[in-house]
C-alpha positions in Angstrom: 17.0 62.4 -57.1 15.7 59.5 -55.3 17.0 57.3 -57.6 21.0 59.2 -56.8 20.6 58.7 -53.3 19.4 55.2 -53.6 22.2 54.1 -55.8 24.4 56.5 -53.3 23.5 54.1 -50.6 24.1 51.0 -52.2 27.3 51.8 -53.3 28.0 52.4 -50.0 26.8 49.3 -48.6 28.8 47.4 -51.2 32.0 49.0 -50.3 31.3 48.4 -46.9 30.7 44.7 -47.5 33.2 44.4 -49.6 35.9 45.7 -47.2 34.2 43.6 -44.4 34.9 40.3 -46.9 38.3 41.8 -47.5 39.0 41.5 -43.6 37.6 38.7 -43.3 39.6 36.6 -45.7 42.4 38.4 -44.2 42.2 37.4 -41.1 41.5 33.7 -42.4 44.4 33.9 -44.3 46.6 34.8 -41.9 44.9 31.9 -39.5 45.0 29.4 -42.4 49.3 30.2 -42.9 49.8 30.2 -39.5 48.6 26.2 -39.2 52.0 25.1 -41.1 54.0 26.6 -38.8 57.8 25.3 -40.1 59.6 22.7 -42.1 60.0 19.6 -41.9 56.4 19.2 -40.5 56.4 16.7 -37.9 56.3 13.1 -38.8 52.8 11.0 -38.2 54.7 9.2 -35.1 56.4 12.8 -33.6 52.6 14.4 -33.9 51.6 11.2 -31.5 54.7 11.9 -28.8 53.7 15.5 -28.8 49.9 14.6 -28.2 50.9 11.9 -25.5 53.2 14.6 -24.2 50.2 17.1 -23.8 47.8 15.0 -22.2 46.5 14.4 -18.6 48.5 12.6 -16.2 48.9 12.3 -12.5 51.2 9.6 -10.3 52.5 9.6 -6.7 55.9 8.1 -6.0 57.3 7.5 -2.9 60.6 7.2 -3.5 60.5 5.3 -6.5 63.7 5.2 -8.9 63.7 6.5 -11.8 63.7 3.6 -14.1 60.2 2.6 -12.5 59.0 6.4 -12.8 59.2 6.2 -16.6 58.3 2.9 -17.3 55.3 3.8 -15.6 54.6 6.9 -17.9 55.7 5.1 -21.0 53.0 2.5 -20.4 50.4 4.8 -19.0 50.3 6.9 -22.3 51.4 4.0 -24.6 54.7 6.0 -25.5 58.4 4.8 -25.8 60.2 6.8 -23.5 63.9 5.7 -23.3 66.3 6.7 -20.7 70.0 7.6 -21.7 71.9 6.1 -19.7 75.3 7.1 -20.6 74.1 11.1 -20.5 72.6 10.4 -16.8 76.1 8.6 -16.0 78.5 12.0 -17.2 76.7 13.8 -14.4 77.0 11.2 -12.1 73.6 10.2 -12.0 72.0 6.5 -12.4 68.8 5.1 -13.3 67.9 4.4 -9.5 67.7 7.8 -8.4 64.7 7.8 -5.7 62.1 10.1 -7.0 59.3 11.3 -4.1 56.3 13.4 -6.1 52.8 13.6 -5.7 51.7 15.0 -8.7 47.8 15.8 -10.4 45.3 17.6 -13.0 48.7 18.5 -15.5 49.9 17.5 -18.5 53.2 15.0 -19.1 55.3 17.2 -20.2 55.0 19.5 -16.6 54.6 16.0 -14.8 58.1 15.2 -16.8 59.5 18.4 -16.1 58.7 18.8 -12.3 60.1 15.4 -12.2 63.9 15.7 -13.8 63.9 19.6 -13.8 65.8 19.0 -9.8 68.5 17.0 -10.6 69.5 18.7 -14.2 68.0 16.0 -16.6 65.1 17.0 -19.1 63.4 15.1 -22.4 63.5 15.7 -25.7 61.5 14.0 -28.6 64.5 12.9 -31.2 64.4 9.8 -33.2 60.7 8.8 -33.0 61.0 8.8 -29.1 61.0 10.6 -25.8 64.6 10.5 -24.8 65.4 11.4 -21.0 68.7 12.7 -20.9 71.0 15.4 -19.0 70.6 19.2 -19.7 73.8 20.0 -21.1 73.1 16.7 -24.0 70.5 18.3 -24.8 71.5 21.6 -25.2 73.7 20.4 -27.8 71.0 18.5 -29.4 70.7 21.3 -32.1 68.4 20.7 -35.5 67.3 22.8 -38.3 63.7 24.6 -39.0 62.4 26.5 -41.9 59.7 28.8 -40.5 57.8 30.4 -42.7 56.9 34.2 -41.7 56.1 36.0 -44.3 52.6 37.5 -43.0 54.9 38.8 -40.5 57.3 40.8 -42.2 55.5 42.6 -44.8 57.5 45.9 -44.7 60.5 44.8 -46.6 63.9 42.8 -45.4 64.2 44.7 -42.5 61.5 43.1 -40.8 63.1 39.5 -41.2 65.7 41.2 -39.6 63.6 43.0 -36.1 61.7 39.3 -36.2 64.9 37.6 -36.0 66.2 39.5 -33.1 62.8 39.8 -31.2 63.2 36.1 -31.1 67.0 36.2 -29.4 65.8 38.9 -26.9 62.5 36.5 -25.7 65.2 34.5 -23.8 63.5 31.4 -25.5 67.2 29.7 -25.8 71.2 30.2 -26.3 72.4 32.0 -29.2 75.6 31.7 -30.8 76.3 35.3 -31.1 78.3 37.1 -34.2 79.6 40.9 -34.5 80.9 42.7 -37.1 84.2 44.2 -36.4 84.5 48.4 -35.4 86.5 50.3 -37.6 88.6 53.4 -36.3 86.4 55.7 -34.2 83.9 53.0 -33.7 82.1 52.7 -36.9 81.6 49.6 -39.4 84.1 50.6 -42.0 85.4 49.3 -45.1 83.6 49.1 -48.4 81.5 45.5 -48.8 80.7 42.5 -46.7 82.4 42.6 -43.3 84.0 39.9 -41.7 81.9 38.5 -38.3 83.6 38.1 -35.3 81.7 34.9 -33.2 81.5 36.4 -29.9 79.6 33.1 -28.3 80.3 30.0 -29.8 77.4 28.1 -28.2 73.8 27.8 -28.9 71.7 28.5 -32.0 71.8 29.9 -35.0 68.9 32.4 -37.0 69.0 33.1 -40.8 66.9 35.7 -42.1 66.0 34.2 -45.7 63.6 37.1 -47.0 63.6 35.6 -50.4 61.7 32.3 -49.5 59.9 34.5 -46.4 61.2 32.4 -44.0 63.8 32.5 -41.0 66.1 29.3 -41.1 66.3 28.4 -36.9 68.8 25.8 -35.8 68.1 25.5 -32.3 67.4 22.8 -29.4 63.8 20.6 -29.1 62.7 22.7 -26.3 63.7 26.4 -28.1 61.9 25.6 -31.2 58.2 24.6 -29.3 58.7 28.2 -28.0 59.7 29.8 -31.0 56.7 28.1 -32.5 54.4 29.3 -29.3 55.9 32.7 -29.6 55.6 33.0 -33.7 51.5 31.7 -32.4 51.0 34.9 -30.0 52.4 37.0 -32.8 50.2 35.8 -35.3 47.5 36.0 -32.8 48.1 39.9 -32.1 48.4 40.7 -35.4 45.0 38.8 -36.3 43.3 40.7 -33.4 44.4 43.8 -34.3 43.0 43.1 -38.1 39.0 42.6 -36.3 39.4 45.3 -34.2 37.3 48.4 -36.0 39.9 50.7 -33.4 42.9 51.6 -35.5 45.1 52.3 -32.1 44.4 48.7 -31.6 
């Protein structure tokens, strides 16, 4: 009888071991997919922009043009950061506009953004360089990612689907926007595939692509580092939820 109850308990400790090494290599596994985070990766060079773009910075201009504003970045963080001169001049803007900001203890990108944000010109990395150019160029400065989400959409197609459209509703860019068309009484009608109707013919694009468990995003620089921060916090919940011994959780 002793012998029953002994072998009772240590089948139960297995189980429970073995369904604690189950989570655990869960929850790595979802960690260790979510460190590729699309395709193409980013290029040796683009991984140094982005780090340059994330460090420390601080400057104080007194209304210094801009030329001298990003020479001075580009040689404080040993970047190339090129102006575009022709995008500044379509909105009437030069490459001596006085800039007047004190700015400390943030990153280059913010410093960057606090800095062209006011008179409608941003950056982009494109081309193996930080490119300073007008809002509306960049907004059509659309490229391609394949994001791979598999560990998100484990349901079936559907999910590809809600994932796709939780992404358009997080007001993360512009979407070019398709419908399909009503049939009599309001209803999609008519046997097959249905015709789309482009209801906004600016902005990005989403494929769902369930067979390769990815979504295919064509969107601008700035859309896809929040797609990618958004597809992080996603990945994050999920793996918190995973650890937590609470089901509600």
């Amino acid at each position: 009888m002793r012998y029953k109850n002994r072998r009772t308990t240590a089948l139960m400790v297995t189980a429970c071991l073995l369904s604690a090494g189950w989570l655990a290599m869960s929850v790595h596994a979802e960690e260790k997919q979510a460190k590729q985070a699309f395709y193409p990766a980013l290029t040796e060079r683009e991984e140094k922009l982005e780090a340059a773009l994330r460090a420390d910075t601080e400057c104080e201009f007194p209304e210094i043009p801009l030329e001298e504003v990003i020479t001075f970045f580009s040689e404080l963080h040993n970047v190339p950061i090129v102006i575009q001169r022709t995008d500044l001049k379509d909105i009437n803007l030069t490459v001596d506009e006085p800039i007047d900001v004190k700015l400390t203890d943030l990153s280059l990108k913010n410093a960057l953004i606090q800095i062209l944000d006011p008179i409608e010109l941003t950056y982009v990395v494109d081309r193996d360089l930080i490119l300073i150019t007008s809002k509306d160029k960049a907004a059509q400065m659309l490229k391609p990612r394949v994001y791979p989400v598999g560990d998100l959409c484990r349901s079936g197609p559907d999910d590809y689907q809600i994932l796709a459209e939780a992404i358009r509703n997080s007001n993360l860019g512009d979407w070019k926007w398709e419908e399909l068309p009503s049939a009599p009484g309001g209803f999609g009608g008519g046997v097959g595939p249905q015709p789309r109707r482009v209801v906004n013919h600016a902005g990005g694009t989403i494929s769902e692509v369930p067979e390769s468990h990815s979504l295919v995003i064509s969107q601008t620089y700035h859309a896809h580092n929040a797609i990618v921060e958004l597809l992080t916090q996603l990945r994050q919940a999920r793996a918190a939820q995973l650890k937590s011994p609470d089901p509600a959780l």
